[in-house]
C-alpha positions in Angstrom: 0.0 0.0 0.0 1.4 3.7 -0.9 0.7 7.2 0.3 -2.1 8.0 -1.9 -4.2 4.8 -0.8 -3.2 4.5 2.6 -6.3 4.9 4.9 -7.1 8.6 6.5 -5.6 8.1 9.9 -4.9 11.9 10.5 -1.5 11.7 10.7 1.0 12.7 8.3 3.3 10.5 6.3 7.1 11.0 5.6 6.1 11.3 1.8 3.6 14.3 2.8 5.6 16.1 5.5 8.5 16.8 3.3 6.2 17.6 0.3 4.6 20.3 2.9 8.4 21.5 4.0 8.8 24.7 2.7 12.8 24.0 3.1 12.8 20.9 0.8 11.4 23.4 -1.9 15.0 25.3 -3.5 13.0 26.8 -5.0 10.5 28.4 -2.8 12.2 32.5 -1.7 9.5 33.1 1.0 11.6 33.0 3.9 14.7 34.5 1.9 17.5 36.9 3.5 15.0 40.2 2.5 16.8 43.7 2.3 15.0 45.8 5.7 13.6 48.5 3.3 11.4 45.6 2.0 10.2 44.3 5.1 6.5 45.1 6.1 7.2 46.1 9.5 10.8 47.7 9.0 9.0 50.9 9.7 7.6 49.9 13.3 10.2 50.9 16.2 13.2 48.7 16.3 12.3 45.9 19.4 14.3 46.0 22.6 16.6 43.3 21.5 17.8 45.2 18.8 18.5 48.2 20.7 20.5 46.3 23.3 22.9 44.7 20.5 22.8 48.6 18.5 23.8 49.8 21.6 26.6 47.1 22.8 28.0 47.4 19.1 28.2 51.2 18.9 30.0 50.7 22.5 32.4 48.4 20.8 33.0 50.0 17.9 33.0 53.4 19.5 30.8 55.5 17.5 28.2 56.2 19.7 26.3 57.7 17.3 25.3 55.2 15.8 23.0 54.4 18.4 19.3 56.7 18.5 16.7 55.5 20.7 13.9 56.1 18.2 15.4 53.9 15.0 13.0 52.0 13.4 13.6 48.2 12.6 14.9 48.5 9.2 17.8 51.4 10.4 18.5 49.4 13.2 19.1 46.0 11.5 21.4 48.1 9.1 23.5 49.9 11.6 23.5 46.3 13.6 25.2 44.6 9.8 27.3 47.9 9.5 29.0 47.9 12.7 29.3 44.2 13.1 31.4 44.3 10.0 33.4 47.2 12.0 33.8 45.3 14.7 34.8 41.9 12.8 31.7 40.3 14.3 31.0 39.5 10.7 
């Protein structure tokens, strides 16, 4: 007996759950590396773990400039890339 005539028992086969994993799909870009000025909520206020690391990194690296309370995700996440390849956390 295969997958397709196998009785309804509610749980998944091996066959199905890697035809439903989006990683077994090469081709599927849905959860690619995005650029922040395309994400959807890049313009909300950058969340308290970002401002922690912004904040540690512009420390390190110090330029602390590069850290402003009121960055929004997307300016964050860049500063965050920018000054981890300052600080060879890269």
């Amino acid at each position: 007996m295969n997958a397709e005539n196998a009785p309804m028992t509610g749980k998944t086969t091996k066959d199905q759950a890697a035809a439903e994993n989006p990683k077994s799909d090469p081709t599927d870009e849905s959860n690619r590396i995005k650029d922040p000025d395309e994400w959807t909520t890049g313009s909300e206020p950058m969340t308290g773990a970002q401002a922690s690391y912004l904040k540690t990194l512009s420390e390190q690296a110090k330029a602390p400039d590069a850290f402003e309370a009121d960055l929004d995700k997307a300016e964050a996440s860049k500063r965050i890339d920018a000054l981890r390849k300052e600080t060879g956390k890269d």
